[in-house]
N, C-alpha and C positions, 0 to 999 in steps of 0.2 A: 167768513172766509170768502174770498173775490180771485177768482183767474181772470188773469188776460191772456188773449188772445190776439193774435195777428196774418192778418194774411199778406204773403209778397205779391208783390207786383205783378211777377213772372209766373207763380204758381194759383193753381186755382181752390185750393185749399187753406182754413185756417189751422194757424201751426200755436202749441202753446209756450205761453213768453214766460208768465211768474203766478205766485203768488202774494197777495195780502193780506190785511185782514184790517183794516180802517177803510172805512167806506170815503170818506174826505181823502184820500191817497187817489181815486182812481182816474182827477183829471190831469194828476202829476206824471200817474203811472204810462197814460196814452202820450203825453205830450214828450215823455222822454223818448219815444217812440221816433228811430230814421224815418220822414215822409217819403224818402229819398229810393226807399226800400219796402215799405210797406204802401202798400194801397188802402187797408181798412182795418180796424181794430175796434174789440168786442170785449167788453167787462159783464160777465157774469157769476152770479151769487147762486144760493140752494132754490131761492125766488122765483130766479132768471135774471134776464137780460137787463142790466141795471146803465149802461152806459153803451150806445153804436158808435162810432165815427167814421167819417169816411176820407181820405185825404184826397186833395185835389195832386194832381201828376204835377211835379214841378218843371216850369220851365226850363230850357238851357237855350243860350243864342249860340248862335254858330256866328263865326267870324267869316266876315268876308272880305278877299282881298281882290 
């Protein structure tokens, strides 16, 4: 069995997102993952920490007139 976990952006804690339980699922599981809204996510087993990732902040441009 494999939780993911996520933390936002805005918050400074991680929050829990799902369960699994195939180990080949967990670069599906983070990838499904808003970058947009999360900052970092974390797959952990009874083991530990089996997958970190950290997402870069995405850009936005601003329009100028």
């Amino acid at each position: 069995m494999y939780n993911l976990y996520a933390k936002k952006r805005e918050k400074p804690s991680f929050e829990y997102i799902t369960t699994f339980y195939n180990i080949e699922q967990k670069y599906s599981m983070v990838d499904s993952l808003d970058e947009s809204i999360y900052q970092e996510a974390i797959v952990v087993s009874k083991e530990g920490c089996e997958l970190y990732v950290e997402f870069q902040k995405p850009k936005v441009r601003k329009k100028v007139m």
